[in-house]
BABAMI-614378 format. One record per residue: residue number from 0; residue in one letter; chain; z, y, x of N, C-alpha, C, CB in turn. Coordinates in nm, 4 decimals. Glycine has a CB too. Layout:
# residues N
<pt k="NUM" r="A" c="A" n_z="Z" n_y="Y" n_x="X" ca_z="Z" ca_y="Y" ca_x="X" c_z="Z" c_y="Y" c_x="X" cb_z="Z" cb_y="Y" cb_x="X"/>
...
# end
This chain:
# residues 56
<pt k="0" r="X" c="A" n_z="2.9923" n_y="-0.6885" n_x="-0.2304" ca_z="2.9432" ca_y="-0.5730" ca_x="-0.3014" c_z="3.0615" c_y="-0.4951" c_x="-0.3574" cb_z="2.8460" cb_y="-0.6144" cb_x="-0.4133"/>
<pt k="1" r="X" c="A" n_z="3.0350" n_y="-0.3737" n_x="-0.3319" ca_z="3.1798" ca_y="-0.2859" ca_x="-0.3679" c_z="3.1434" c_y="-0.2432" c_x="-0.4940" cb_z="3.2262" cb_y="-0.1450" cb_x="-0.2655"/>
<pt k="2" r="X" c="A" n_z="3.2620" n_y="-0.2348" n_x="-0.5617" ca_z="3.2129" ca_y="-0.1752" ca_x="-0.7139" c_z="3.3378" c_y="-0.0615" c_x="-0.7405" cb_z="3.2091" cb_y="-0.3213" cb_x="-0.8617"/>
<pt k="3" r="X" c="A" n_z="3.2944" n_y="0.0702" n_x="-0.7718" ca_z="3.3306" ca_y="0.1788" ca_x="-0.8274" c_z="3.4680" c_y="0.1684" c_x="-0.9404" cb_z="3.2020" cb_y="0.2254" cb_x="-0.8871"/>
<pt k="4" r="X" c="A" n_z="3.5589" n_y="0.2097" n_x="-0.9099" ca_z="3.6958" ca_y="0.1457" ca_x="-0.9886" c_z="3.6282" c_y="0.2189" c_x="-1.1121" cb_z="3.8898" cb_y="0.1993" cb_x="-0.9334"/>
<pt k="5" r="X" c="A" n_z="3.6930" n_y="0.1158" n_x="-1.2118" ca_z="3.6589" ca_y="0.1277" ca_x="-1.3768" c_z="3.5344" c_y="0.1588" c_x="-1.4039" cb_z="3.7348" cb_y="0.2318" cb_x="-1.4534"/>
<pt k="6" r="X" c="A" n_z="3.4292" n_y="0.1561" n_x="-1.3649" ca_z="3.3049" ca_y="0.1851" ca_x="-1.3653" c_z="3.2301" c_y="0.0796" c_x="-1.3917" cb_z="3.2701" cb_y="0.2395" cb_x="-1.2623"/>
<pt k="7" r="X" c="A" n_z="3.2312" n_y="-0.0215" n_x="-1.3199" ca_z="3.1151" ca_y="-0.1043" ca_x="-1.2865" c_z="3.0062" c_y="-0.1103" c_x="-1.2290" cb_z="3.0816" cb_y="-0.1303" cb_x="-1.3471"/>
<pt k="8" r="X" c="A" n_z="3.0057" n_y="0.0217" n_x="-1.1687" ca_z="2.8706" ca_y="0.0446" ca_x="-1.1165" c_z="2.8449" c_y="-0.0140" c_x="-0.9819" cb_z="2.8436" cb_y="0.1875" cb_x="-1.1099"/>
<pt k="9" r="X" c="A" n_z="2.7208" n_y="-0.1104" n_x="-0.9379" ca_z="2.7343" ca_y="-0.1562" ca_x="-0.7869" c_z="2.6439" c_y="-0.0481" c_x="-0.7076" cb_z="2.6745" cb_y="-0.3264" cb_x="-0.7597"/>
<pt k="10" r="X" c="A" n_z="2.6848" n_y="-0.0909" n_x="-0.5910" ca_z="2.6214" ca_y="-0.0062" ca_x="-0.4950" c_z="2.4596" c_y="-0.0554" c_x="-0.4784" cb_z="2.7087" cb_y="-0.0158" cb_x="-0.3514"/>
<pt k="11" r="X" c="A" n_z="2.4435" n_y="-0.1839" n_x="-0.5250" ca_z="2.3328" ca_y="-0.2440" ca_x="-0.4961" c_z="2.2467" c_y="-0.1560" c_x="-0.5121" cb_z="2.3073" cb_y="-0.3506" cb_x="-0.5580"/>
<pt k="12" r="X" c="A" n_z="2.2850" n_y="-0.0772" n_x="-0.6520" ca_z="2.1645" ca_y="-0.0597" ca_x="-0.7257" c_z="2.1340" c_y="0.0702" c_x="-0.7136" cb_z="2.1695" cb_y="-0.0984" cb_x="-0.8622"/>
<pt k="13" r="X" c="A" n_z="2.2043" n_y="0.1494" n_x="-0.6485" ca_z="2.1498" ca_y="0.2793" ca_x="-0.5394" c_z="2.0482" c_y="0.2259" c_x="-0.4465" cb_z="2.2781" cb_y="0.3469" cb_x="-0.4337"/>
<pt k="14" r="X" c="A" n_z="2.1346" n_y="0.0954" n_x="-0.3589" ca_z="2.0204" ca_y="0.1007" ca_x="-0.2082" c_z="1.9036" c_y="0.0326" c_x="-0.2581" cb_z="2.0769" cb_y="0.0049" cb_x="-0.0466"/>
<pt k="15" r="X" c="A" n_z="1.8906" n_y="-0.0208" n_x="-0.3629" ca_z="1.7404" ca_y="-0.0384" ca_x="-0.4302" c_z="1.6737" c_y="0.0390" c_x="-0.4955" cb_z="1.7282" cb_y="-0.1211" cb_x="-0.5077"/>
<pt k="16" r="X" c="A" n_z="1.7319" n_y="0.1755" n_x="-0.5749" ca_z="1.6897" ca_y="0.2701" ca_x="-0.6173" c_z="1.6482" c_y="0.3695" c_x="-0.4881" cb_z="1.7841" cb_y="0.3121" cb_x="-0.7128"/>
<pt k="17" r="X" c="A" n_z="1.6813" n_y="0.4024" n_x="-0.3415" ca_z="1.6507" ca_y="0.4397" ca_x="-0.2160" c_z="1.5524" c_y="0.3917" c_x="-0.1651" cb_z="1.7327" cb_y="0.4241" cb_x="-0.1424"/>
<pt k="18" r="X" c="A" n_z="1.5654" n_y="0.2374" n_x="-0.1791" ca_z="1.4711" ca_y="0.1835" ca_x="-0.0887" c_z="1.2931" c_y="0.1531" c_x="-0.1304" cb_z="1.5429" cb_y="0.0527" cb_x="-0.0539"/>
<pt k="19" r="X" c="A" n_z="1.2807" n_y="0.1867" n_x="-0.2327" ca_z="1.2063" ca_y="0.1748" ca_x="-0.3439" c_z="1.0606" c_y="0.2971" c_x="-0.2921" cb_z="1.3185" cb_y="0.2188" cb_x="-0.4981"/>
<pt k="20" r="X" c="A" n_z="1.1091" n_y="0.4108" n_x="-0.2357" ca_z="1.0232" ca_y="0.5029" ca_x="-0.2126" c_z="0.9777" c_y="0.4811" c_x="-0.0888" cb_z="1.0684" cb_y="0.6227" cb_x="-0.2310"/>
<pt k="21" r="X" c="A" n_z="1.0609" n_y="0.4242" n_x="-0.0248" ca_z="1.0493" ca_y="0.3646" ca_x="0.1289" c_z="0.9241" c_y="0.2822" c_x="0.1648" cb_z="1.1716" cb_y="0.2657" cb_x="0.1589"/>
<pt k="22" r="X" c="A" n_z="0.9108" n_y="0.1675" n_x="0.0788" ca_z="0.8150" ca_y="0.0714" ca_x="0.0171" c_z="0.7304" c_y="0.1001" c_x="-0.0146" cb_z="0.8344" cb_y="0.0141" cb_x="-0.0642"/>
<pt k="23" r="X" c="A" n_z="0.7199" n_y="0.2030" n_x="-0.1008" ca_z="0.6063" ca_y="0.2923" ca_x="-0.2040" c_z="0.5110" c_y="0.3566" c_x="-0.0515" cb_z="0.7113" cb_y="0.4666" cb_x="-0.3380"/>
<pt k="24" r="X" c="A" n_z="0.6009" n_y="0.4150" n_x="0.0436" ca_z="0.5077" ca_y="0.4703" ca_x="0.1318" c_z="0.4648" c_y="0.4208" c_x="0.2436" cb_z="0.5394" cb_y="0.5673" cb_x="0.1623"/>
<pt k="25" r="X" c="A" n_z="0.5032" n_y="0.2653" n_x="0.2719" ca_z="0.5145" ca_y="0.1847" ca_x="0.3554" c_z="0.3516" c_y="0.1131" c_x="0.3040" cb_z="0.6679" cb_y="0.1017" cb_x="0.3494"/>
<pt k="26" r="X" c="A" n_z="0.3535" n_y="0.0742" n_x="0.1745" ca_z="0.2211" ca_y="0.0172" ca_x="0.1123" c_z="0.1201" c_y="0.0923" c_x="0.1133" cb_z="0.2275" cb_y="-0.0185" cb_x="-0.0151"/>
<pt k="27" r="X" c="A" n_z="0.1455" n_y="0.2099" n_x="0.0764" ca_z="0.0700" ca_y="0.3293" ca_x="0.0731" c_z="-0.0063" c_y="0.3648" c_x="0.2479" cb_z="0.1907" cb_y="0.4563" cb_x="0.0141"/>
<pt k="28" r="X" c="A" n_z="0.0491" n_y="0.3910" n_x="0.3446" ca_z="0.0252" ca_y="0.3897" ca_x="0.4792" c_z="-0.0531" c_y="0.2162" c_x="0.4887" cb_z="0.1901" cb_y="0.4227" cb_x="0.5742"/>
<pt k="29" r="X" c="A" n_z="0.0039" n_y="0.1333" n_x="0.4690" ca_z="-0.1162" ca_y="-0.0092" ca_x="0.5115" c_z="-0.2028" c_y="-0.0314" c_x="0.4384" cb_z="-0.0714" cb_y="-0.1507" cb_x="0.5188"/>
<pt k="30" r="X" c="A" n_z="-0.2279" n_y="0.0286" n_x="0.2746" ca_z="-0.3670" ca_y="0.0481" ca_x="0.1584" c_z="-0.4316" c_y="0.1446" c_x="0.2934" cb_z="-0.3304" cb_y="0.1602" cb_x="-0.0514"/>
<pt k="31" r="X" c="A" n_z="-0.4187" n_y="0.2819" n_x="0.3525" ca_z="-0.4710" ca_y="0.3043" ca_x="0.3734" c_z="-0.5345" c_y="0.3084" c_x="0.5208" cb_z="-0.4476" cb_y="0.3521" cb_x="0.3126"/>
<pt k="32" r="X" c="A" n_z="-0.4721" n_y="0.2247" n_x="0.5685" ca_z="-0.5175" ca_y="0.1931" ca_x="0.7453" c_z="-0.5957" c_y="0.0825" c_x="0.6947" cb_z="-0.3777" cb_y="0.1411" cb_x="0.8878"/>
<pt k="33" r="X" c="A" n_z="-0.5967" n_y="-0.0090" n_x="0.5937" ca_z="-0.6953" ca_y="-0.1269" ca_x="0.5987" c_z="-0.8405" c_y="-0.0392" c_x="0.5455" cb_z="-0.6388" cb_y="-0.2762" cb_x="0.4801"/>
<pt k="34" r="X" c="A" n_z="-0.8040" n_y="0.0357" n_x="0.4426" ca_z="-0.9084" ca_y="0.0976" ca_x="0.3549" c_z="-1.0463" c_y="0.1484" c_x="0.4713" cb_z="-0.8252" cb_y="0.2466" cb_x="0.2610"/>
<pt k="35" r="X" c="A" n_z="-0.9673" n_y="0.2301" n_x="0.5683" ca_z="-1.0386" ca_y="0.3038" ca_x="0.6823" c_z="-1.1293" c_y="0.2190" c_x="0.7893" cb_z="-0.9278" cb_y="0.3758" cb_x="0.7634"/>
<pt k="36" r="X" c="A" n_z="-1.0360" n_y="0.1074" n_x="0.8241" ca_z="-1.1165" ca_y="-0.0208" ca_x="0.9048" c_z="-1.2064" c_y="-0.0785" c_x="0.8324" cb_z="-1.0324" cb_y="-0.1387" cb_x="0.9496"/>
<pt k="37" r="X" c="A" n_z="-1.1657" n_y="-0.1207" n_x="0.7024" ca_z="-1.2847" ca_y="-0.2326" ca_x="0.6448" c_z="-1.3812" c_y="-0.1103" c_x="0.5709" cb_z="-1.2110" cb_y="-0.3811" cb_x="0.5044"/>
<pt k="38" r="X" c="A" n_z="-1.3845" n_y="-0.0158" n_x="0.5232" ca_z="-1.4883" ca_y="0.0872" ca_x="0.4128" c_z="-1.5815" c_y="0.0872" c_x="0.5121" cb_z="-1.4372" cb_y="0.2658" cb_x="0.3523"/>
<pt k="39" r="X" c="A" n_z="-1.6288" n_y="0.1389" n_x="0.6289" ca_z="-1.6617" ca_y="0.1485" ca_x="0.7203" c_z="-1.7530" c_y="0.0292" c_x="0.7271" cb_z="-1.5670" cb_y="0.1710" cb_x="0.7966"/>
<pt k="40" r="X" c="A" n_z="-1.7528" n_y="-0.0626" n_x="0.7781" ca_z="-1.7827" ca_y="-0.1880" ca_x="0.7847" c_z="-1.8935" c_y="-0.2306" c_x="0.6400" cb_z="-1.6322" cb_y="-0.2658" cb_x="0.7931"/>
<pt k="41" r="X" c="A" n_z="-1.8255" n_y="-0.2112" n_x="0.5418" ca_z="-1.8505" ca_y="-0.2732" ca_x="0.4252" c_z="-2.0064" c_y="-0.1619" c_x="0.3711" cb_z="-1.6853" cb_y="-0.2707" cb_x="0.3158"/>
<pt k="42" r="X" c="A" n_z="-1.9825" n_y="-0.0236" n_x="0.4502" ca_z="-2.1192" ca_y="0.0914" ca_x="0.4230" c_z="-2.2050" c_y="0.0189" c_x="0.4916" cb_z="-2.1159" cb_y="0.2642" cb_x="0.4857"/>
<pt k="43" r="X" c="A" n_z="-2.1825" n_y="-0.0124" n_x="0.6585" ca_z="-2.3302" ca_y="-0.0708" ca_x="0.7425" c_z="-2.3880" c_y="-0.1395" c_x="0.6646" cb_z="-2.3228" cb_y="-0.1621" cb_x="0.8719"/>
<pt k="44" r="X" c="A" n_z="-2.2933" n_y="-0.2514" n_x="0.5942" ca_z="-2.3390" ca_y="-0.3826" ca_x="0.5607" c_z="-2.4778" c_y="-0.3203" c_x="0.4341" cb_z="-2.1808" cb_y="-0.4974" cb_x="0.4873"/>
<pt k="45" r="X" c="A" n_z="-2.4348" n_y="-0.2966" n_x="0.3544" ca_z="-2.4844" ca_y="-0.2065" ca_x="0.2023" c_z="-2.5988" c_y="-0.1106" c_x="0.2631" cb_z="-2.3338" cb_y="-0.0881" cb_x="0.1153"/>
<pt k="46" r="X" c="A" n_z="-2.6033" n_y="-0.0506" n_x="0.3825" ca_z="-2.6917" ca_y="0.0362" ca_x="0.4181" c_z="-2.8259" c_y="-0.0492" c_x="0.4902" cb_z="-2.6151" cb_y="0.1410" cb_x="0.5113"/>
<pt k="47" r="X" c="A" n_z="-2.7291" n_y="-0.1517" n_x="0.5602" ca_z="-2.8685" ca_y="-0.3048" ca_x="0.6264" c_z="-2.9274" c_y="-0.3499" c_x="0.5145" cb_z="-2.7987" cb_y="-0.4809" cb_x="0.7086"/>
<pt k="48" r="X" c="A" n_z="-2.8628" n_y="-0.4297" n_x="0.4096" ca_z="-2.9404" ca_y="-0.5131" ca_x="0.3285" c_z="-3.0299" c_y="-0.4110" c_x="0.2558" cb_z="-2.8525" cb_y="-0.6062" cb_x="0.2320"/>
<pt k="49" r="X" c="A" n_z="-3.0136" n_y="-0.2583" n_x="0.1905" ca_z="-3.0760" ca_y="-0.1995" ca_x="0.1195" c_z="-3.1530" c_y="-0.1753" c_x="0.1914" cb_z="-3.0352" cb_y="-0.1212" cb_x="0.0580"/>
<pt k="50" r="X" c="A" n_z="-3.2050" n_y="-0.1241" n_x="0.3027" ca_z="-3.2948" ca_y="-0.0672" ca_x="0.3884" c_z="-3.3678" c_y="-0.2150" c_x="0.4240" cb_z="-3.2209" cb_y="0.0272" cb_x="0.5193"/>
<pt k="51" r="X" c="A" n_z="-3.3047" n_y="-0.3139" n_x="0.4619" ca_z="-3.3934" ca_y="-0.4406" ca_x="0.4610" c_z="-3.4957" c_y="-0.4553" c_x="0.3196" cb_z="-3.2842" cb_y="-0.5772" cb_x="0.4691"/>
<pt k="52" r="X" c="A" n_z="-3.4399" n_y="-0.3917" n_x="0.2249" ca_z="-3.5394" ca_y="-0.4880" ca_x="0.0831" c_z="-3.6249" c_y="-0.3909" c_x="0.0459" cb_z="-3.4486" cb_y="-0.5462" cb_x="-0.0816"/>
<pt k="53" r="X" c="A" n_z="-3.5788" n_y="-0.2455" n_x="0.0993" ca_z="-3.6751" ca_y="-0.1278" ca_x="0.0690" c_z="-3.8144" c_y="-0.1462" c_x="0.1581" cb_z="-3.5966" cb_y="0.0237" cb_x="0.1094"/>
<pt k="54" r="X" c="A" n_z="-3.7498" n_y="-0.1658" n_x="0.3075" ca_z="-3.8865" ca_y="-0.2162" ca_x="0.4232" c_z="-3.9521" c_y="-0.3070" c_x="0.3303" cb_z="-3.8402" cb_y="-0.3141" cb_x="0.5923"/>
<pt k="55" r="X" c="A" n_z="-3.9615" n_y="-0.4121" n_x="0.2472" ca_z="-3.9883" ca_y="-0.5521" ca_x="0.2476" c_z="-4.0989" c_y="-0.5269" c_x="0.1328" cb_z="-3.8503" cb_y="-0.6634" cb_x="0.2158"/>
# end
């Protein structure tokens, strides 16, 4: 790790302050590809059983 003469400052803590938004939109993109597959799924289900107990 290189450190900034008389400073102290590491570089680390840029490429974690960078990589940070990277992540943010990386989670953000797979919250919402799961959201789209399973919401879907999870309406039929909620739309069968209610319409089952309304028939009944």
């Amino acid at each position: 790790m290189e450190r900034l003469e008389g400073q102290g400052i590491s570089f680390a803590a840029e490429a974690t302050f960078f990589s940070e938004p990277i992540a943010d939109l990386v989670a953000a993109a797979v919250t919402t590809v799961l959201f789209l597959r399973t919401f879907p799924g999870i309406l039929r289900d909620c739309v069968r059983t209610h319409s089952a107990v309304r028939a009944a």
